[in-house]
C-alpha positions as CSV (number, residue, x, y, z in Angstrom):
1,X,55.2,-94.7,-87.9
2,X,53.1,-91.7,-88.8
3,X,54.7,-89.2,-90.8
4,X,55.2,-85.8,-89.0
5,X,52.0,-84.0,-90.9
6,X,49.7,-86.6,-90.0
7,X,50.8,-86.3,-85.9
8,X,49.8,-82.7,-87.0
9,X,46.7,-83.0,-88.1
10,X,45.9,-85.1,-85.4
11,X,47.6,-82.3,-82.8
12,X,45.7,-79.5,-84.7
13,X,42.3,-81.9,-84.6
14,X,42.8,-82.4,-80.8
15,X,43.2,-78.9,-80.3
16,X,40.3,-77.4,-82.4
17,X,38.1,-80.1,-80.3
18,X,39.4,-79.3,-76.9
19,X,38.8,-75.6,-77.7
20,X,34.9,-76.7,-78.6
21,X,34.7,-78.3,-75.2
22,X,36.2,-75.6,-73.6
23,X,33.4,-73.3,-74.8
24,X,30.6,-76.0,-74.0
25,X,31.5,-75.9,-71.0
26,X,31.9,-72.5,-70.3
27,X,28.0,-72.7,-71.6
28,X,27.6,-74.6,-68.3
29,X,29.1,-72.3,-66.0
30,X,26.5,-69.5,-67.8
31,X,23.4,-72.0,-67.4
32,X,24.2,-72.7,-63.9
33,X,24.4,-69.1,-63.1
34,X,21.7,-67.6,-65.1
35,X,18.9,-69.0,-62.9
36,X,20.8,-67.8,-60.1
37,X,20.8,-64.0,-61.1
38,X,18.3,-62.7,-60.2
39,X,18.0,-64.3,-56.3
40,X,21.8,-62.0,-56.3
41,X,19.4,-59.2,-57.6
42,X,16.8,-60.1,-54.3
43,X,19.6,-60.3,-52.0
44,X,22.4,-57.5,-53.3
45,X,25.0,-59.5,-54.2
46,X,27.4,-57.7,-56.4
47,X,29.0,-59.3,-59.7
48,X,32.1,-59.1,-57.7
49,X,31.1,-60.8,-54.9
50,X,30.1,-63.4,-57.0
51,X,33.4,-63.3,-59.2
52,X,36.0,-63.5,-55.8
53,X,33.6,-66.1,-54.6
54,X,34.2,-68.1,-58.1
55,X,37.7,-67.5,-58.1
56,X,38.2,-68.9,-53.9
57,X,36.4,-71.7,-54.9
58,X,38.6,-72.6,-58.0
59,X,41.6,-71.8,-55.6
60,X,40.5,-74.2,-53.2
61,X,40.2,-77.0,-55.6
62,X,43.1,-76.5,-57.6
63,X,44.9,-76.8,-53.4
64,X,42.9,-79.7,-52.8
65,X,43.8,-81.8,-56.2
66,X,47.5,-80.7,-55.8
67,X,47.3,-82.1,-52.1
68,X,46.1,-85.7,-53.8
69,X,48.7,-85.6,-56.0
70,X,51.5,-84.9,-53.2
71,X,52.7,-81.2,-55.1
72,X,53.5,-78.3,-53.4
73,X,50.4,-75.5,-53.3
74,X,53.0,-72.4,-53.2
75,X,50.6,-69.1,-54.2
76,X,53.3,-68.7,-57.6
77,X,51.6,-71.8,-58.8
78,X,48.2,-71.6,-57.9
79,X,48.2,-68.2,-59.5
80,X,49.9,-69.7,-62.5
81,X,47.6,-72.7,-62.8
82,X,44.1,-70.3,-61.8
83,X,45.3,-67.6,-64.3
84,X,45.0,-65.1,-61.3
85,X,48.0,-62.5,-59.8
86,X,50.0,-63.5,-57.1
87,X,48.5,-60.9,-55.0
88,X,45.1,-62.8,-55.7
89,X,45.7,-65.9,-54.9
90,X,47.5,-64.6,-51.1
91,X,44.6,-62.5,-50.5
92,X,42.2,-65.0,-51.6
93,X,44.1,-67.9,-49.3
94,X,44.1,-65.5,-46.7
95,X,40.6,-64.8,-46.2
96,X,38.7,-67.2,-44.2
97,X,35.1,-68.5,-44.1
98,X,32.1,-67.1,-41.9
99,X,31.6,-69.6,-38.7
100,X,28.3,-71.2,-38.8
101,X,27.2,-71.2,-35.2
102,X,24.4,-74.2,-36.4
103,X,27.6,-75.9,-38.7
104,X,26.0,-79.7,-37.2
105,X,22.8,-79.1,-37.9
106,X,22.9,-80.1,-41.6
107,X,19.7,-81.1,-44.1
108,X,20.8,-84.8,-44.1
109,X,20.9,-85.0,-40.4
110,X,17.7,-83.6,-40.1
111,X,17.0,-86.5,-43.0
112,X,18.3,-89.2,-40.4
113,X,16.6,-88.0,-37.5
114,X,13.2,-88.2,-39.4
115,X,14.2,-91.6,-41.5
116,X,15.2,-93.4,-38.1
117,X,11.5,-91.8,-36.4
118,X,10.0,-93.7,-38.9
119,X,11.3,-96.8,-39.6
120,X,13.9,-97.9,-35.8
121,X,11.6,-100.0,-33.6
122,X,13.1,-98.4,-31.0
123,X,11.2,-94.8,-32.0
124,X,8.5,-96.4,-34.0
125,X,5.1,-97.9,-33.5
126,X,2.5,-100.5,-35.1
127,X,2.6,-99.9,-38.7
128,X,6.1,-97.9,-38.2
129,X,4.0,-95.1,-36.7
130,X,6.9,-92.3,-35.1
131,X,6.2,-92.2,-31.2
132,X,5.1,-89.2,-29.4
133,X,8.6,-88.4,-28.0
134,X,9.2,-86.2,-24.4
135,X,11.7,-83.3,-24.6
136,X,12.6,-84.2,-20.6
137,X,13.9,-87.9,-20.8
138,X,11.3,-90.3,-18.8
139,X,12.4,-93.4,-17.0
140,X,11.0,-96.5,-19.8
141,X,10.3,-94.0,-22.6
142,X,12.6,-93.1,-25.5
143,X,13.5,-89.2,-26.1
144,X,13.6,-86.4,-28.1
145,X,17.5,-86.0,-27.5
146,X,17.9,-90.3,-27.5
147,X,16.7,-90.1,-31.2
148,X,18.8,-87.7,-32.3
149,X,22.0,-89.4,-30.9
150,X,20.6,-92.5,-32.7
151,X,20.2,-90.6,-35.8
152,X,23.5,-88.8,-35.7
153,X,25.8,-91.0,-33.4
154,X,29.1,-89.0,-32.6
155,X,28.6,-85.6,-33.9
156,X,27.9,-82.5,-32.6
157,X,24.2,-81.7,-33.2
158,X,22.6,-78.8,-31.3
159,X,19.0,-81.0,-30.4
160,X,17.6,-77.3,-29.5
161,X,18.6,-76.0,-32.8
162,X,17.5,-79.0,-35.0
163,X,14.1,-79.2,-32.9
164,X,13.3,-75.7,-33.8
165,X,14.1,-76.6,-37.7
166,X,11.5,-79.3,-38.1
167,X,9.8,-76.6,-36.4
168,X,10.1,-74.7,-38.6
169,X,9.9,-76.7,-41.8
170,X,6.3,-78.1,-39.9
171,X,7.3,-81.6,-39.2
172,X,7.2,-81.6,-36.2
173,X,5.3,-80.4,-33.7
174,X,5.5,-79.4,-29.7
175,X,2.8,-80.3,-27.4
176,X,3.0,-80.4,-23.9
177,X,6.4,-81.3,-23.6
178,X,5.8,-84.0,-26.3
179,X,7.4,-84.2,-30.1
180,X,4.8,-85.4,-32.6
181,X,5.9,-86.1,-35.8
182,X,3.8,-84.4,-38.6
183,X,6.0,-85.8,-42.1
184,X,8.8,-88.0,-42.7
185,X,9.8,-85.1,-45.3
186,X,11.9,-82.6,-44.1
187,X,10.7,-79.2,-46.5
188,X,11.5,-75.5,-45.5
189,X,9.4,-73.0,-46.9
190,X,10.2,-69.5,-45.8
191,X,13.6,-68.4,-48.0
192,X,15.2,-67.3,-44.8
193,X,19.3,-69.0,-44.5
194,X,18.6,-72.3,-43.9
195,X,16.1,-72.7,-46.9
196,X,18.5,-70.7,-49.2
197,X,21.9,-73.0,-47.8
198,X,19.7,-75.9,-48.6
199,X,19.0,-74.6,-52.1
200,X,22.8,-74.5,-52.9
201,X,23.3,-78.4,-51.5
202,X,20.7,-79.8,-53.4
203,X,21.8,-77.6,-56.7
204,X,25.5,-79.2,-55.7
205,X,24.7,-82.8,-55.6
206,X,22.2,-82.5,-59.0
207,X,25.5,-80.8,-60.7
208,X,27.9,-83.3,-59.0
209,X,26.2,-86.6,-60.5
210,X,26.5,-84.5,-64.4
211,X,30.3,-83.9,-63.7
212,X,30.8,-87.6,-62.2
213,X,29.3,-88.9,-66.0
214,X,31.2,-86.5,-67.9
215,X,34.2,-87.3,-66.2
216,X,34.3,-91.1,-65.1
217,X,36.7,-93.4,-66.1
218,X,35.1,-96.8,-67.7
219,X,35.6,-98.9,-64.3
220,X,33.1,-96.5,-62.7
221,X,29.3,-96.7,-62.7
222,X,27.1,-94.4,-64.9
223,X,24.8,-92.4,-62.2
224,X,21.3,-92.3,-63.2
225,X,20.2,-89.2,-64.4
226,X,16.3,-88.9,-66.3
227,X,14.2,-86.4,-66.8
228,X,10.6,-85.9,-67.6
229,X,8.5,-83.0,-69.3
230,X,5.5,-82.3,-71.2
231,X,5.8,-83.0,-74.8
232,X,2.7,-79.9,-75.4
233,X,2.7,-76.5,-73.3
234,X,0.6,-76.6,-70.5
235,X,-2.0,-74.2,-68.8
236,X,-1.8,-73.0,-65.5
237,X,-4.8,-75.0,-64.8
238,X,-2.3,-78.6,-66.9
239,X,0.5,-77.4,-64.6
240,X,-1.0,-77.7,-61.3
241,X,-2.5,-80.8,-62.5
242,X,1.2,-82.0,-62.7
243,X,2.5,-80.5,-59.6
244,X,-0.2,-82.2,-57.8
245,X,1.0,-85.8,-59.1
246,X,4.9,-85.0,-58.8
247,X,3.6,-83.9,-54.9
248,X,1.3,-86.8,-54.4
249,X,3.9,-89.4,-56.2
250,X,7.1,-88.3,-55.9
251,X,7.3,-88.6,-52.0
252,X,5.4,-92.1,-52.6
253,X,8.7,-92.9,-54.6
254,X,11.1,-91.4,-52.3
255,X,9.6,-92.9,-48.4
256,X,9.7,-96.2,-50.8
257,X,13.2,-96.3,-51.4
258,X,14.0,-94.7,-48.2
259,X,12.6,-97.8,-46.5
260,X,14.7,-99.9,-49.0
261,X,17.6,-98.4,-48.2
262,X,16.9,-99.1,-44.5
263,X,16.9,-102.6,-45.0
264,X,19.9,-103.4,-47.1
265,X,22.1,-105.8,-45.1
266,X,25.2,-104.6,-43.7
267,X,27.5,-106.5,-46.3
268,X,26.6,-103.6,-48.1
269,X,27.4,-101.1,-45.3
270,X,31.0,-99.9,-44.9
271,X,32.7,-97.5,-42.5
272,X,34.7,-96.1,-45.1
273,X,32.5,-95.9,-48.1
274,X,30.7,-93.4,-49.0
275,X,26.8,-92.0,-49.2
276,X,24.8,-91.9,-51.8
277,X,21.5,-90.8,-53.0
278,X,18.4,-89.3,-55.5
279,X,16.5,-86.6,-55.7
280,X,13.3,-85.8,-57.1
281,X,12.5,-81.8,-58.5
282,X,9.4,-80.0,-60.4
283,X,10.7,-77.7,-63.0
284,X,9.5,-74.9,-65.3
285,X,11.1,-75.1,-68.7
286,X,13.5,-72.3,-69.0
287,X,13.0,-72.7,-73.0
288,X,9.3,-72.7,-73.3
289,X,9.1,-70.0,-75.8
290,X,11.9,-71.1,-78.2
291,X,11.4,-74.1,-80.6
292,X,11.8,-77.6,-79.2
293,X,15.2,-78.6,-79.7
294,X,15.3,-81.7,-77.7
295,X,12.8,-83.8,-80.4
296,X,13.2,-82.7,-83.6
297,X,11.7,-85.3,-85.5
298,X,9.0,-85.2,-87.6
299,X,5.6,-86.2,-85.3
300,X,4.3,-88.2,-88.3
301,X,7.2,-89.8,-88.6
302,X,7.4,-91.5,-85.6
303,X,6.5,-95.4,-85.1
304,X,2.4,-95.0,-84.4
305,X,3.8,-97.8,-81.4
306,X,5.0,-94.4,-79.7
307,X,3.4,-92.9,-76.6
308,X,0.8,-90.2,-77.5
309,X,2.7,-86.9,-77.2
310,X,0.4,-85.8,-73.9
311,X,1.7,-88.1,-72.1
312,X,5.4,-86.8,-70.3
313,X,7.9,-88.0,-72.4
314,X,11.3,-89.3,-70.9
315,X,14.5,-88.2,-72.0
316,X,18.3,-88.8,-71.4
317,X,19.6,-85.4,-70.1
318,X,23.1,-85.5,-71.6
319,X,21.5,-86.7,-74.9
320,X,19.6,-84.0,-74.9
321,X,22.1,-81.3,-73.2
322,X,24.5,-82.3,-76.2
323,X,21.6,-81.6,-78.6
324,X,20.7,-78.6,-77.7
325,X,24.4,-77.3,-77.5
């Protein structure tokens, strides 16, 4: 048995450790929101509209989690286990959302209605060409509103609204009472609510798959998460260069797998599972004027078998988070 100094030590090691991840991940909190600043700047949002937002949100988790675990969520223990007043927490439980009058038309049922266009026989032509679809149904012609309830069977999707969405995001168009599809990508480009709510989902999920590999246990599966970026600054002229490959390829990748995913056979379909996905983003490094931190070895000392350093070099983001904190 270990002598009492020893459990010590080993209390006091734990300890100093769990107060160094405590700080790194603070770090996170403060890399997630930098980027975010200044679009609060654009759009006047205060610091402490930002900080009750944070502090609901952590309120609203800790209710959820002691929900799973069958525990009581009285305000005296939320505050207790948030670090916030009593008088925070009831005010905070109190308040209540904003109503989103278009809550069913989502970014990922927009992504069905365009996926089944393309690739459901019943909406598709040679080649899995997307039909010309009427808005008015027409006896021996497939629909407008019969693809959406293909695409999102059993929920309540406004068709008007989600029509004038691809609409607006340009992929689809109107013509004489017809629906052409113009892209199987569903993009919006003026930052008007929809295109900033669809900011915050995307930023979600990217942040979700880094929390799922921090935190799994070893009977779950590692999410893949890979990166890519120019080992040498670029030029404007380099960078559009890139863009133009990541626009041109990237969507290759992402109709490929889309189609894939179609296909898989329904043993490995359940009603109760869960969906899952990827993403593909163009970045700027945030870092570009400090020293790399992410390759600090020696160029001449790396095997001459080794990728020139022009070509995009890829990385594995923890590996490289943990590096540079």
């Amino acid at each position: 048995m270990p002598s009492r100094s020893c459990c010590c030590r080993a209390a006091d090691s734990y300890m100093s450790k769990t107060a160094k991840e405590k700080e790194a991940v603070l770090n996170v909190f403060a890399a997630m929101l930098r980027p975010l600043i200044g679009v609060a700047f654009e759009y006047g949002v205060s610091a402490a509209e930002i900080s009750r937002l944070l502090k609901r949100v952590y309120v609203q988790a800790l209710e959820r989690t002691l929900a799973d675990q069958g525990r009581p969520a009285s305000d005296a223990r939320l505050a207790i286990m948030a670090g916030l007043s009593g008088s925070d927490v009831t005010s905070l439980r109190a308040g209540s959302a904003p109503q989103d009058a278009n809550a069913g038309v989502t970014p990922e049922r927009i992504g069905y209605v365009l996926t089944t266009w393309n690739s459901d026989n019943q909406f598709a032509g040679a080649y899995g060409v997307p039909l010309d679809l009427p808005l008015i149904p027409v006896e021996g012609r497939p629909s407008f509103h019969d693809l959406v309830e293909v695409a999102c069977p059993g929920s309540a999707v406004n068709v008007d609204v989600l029509l004038d969405a691809l609409i607006a995001a340009k992929s689809v168009e109107v013509v004489d009472g017809v629906v052409r599809c113009l892209s199987r990508a569903y993009v919006t480009g003026a930052p008007d609510a929809n295109r900033i709510e669809q900011i915050g989902r995307f930023t979600e999920l990217v942040i979700s798959t880094f929390s799922h590999n921090l935190l799994r246990s070893d009977a779950e599966p590692s999410y893949f998460e890979r990166m890519v970026f120019s080992d040498e600054r670029l030029s404007e002229a380099g960078r559009d260069a890139f863009l133009a490959m990541v626009g041109t390829r990237g969507p290759e990748l992402l109709f490929e797998i889309d189609n894939a995913l179609v296909q898989l056979d329904s043993s490995k379909k359940s009603e109760t599972g869960k969906r899952y996905g990827m993403g593909i983003y163009f970045f700027e490094d945030p870092f570009s004027d400090e020293p790399a931190k992410l390759n600090t070895e020696p160029r001449a000392a790396r095997p001459p078998s080794e990728k020139v350093a022009t070509e995009p070099q890829e990385i594995d983001v923890l590996a490289g988070f943990a590096k540079k904190n």
